[in-house]
N, CA, C and O atoms as a DFTB+ gen file, in Angstrom:
316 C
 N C O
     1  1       0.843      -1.169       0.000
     2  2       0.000       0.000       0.000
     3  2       0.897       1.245       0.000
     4  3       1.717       1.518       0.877
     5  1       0.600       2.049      -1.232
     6  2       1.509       3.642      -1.253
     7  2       0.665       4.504      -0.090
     8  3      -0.542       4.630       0.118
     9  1       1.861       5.043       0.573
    10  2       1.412       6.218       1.390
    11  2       1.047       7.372       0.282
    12  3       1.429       7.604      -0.865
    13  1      -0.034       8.080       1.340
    14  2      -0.506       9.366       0.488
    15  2       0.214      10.374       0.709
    16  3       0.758      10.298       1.810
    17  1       0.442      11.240       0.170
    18  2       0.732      12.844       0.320
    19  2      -0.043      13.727       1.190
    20  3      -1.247      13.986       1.175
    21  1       1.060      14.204       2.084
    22  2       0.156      14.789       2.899
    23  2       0.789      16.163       2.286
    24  3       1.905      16.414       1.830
    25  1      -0.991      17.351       2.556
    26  2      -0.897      18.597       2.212
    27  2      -1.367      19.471       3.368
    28  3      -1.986      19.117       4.371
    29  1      -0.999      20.534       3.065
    30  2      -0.990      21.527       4.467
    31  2      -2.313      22.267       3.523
    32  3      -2.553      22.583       2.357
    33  1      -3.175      22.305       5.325
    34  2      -4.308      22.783       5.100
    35  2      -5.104      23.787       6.088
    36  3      -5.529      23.378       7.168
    37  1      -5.333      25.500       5.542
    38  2      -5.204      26.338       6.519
    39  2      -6.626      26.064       7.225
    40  3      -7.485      25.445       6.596
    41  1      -6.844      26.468       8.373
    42  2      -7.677      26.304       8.937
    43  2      -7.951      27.311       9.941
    44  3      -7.462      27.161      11.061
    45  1      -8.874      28.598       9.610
    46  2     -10.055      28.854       8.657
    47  2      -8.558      28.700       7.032
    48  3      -7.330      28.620       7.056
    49  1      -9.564      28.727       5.920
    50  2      -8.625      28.628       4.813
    51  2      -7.600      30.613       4.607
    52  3      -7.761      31.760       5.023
    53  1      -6.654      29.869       3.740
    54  2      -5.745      30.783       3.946
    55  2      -6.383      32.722       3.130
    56  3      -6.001      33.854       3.429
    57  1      -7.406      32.257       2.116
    58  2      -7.524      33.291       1.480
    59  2      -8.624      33.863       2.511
    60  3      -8.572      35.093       2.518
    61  1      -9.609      33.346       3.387
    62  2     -10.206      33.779       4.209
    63  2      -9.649      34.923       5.383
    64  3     -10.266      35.874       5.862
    65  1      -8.417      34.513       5.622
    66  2      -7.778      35.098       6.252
    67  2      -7.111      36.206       6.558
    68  3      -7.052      36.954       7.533
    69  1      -6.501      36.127       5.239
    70  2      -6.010      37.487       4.618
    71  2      -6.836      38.272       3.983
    72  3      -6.435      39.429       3.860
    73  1      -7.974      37.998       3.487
    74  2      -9.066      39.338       3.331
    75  2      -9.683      39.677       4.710
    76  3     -10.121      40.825       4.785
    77  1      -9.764      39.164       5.450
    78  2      -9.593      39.127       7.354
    79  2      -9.011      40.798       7.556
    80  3      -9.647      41.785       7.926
    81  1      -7.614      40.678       7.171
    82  2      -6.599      40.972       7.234
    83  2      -6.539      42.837       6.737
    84  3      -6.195      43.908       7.237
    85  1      -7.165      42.268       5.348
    86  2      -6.958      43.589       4.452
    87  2      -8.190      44.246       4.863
    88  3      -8.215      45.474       4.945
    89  1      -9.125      43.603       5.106
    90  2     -10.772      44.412       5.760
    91  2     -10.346      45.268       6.821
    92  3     -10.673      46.453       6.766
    93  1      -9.560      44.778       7.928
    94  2      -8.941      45.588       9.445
    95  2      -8.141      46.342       8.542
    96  3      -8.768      47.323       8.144
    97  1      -6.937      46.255       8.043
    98  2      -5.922      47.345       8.008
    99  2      -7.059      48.513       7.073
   100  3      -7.230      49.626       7.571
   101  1      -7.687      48.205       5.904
   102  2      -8.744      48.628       4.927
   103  2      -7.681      49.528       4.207
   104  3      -7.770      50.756       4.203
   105  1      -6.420      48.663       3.450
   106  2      -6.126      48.880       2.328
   107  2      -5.301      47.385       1.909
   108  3      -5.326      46.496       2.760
   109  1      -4.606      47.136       0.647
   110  2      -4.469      46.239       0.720
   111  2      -3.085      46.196       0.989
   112  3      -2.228      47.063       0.821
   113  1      -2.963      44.521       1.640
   114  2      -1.669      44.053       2.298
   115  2      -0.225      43.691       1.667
   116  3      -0.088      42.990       0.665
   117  1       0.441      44.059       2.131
   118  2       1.982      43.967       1.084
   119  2       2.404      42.443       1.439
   120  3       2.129      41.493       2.172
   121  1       3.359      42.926       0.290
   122  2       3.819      41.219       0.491
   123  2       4.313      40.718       1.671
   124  3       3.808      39.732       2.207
   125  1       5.548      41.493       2.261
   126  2       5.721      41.101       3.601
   127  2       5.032      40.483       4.392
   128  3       5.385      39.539       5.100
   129  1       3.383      41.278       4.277
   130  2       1.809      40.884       5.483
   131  2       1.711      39.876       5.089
   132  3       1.956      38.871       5.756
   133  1       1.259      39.871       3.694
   134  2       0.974      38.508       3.373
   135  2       2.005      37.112       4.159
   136  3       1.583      36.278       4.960
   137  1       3.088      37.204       3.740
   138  2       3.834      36.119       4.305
   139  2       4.067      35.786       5.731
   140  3       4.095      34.738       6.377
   141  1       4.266      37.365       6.061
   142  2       4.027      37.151       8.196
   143  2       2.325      36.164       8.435
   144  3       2.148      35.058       8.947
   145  1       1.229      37.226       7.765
   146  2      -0.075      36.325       7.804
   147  2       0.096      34.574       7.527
   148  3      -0.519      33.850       8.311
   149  1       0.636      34.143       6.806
   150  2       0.924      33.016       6.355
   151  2       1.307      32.197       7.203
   152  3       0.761      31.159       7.576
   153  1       2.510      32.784       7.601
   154  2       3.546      32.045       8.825
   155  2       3.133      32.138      10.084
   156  3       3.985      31.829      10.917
   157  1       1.539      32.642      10.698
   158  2       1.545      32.723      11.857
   159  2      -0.542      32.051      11.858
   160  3      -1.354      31.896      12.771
   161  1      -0.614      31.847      10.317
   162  2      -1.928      31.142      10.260
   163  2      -1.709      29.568      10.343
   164  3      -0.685      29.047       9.901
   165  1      -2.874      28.750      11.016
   166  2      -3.374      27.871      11.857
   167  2      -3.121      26.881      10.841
   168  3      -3.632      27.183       9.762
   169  1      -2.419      25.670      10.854
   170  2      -2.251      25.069       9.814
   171  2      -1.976      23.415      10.136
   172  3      -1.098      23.073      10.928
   173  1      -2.747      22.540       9.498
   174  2      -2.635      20.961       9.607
   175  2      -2.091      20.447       8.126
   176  3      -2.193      20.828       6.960
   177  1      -1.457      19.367       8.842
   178  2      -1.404      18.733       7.194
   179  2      -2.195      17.247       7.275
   180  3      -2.201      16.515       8.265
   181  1      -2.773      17.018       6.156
   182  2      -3.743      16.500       5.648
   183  2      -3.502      15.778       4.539
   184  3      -2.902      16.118       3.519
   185  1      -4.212      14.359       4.923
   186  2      -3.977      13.835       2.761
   187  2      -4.787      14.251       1.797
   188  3      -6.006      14.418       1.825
   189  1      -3.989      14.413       0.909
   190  2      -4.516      15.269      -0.396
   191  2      -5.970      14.708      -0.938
   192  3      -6.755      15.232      -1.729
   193  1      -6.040      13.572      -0.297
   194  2      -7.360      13.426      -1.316
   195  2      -8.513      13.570      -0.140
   196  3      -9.628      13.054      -0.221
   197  1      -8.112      14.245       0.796
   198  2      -9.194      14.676       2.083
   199  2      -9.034      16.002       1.650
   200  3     -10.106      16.528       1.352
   201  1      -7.885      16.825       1.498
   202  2      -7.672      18.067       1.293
   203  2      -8.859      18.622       0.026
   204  3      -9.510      19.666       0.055
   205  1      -8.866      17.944      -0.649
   206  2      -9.315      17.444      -1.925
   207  2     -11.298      17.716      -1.949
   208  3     -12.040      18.424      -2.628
   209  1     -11.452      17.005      -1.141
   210  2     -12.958      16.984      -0.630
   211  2     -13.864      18.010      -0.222
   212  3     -15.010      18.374      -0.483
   213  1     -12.483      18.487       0.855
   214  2     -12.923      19.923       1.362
   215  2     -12.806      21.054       0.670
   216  3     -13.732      21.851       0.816
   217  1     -11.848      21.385      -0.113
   218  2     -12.238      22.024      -1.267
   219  2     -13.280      21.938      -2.386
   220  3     -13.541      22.975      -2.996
   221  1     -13.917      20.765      -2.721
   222  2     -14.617      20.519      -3.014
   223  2     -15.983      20.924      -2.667
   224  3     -16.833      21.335      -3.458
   225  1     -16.142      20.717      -1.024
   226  2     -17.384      20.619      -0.721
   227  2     -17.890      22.857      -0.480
   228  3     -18.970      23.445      -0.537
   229  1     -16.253      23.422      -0.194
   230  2     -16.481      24.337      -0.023
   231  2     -16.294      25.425      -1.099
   232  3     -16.266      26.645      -0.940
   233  1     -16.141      24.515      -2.528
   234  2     -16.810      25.538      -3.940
   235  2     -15.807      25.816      -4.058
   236  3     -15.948      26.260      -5.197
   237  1     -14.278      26.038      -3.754
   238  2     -13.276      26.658      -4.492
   239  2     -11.991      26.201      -3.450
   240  3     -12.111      26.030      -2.237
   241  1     -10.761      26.055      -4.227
   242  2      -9.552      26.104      -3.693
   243  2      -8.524      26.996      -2.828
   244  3      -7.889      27.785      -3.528
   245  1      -8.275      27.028      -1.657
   246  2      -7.966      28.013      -1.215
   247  2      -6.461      28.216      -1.618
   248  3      -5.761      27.314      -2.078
   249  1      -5.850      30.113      -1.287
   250  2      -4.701      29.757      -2.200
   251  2      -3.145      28.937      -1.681
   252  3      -2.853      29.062      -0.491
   253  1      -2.365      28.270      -2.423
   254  2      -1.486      27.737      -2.311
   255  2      -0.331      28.581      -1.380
   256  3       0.225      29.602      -1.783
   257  1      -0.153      28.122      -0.420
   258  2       1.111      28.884       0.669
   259  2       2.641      28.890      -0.005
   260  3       3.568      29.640       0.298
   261  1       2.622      27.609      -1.219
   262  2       4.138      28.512      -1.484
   263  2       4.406      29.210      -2.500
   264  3       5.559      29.425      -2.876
   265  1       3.098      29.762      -3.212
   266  2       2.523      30.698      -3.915
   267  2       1.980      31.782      -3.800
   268  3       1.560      32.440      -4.752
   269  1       1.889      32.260      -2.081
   270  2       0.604      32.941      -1.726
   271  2       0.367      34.577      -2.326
   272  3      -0.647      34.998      -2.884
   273  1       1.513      35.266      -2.050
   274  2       1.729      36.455      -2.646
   275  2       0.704      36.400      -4.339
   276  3      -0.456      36.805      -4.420
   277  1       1.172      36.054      -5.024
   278  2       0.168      36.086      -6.359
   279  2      -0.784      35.577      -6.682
   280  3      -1.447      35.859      -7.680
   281  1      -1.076      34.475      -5.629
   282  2      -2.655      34.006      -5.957
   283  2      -3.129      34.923      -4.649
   284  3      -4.328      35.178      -4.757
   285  1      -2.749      35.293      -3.869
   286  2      -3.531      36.322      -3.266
   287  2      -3.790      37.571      -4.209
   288  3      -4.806      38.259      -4.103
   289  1      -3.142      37.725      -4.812
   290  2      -3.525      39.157      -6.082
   291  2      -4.468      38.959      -7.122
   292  3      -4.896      39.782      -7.931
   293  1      -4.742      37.726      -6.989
   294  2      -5.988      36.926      -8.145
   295  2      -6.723      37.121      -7.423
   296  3      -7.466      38.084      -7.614
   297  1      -6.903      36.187      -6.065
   298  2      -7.836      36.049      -5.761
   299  2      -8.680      37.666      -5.068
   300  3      -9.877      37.880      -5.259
   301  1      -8.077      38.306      -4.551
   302  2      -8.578      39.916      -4.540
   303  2      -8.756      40.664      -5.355
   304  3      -8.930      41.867      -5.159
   305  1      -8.747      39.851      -6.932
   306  2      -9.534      40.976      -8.077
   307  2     -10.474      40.302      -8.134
   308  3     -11.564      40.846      -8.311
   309  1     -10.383      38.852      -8.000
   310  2     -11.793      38.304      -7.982
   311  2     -12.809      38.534      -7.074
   312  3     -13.963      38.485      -7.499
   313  1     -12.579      38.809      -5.741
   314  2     -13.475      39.696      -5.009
   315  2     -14.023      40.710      -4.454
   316  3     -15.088      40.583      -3.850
């Protein structure tokens, strides 16, 4: 039996967080924030195909932590 991959999974999710974030300061957050936010948000790791589910069940992917800086810039034009 192959072991699964485990993935890190924020908890509340990570893009939740940081619009958290940018709502209090009420402009938007630099990269620096972003990454301090990152490094000090609540985090499990999880197998991917649970990770998987919950994204699923909650309509969209939250963004990737060793990406976060630019899918945080997506995801705040998208909302």
């Amino acid at each position: 039996m192959s072991e699964e991959r485990l993935v890190p999974v924020f908890m509340p999710p990570l893009a939740t967080v940081l619009a958290h974030h940018e709502r209090e300061k009420g402009s938007p957050l630099t990269e620096d924030e972003v990454i301090a936010i990152r490094g000090k948000s609540v985090v499990m790791m999880m197998r991917g195909s649970i990770a998987e589910q919950m994204a699923q069940k909650r309509g969209w992917r939250d963004i990737d932590p060793q990406n976060c800086w630019q899918e945080w810039q997506q995801a705040r034009q998208q909302s």
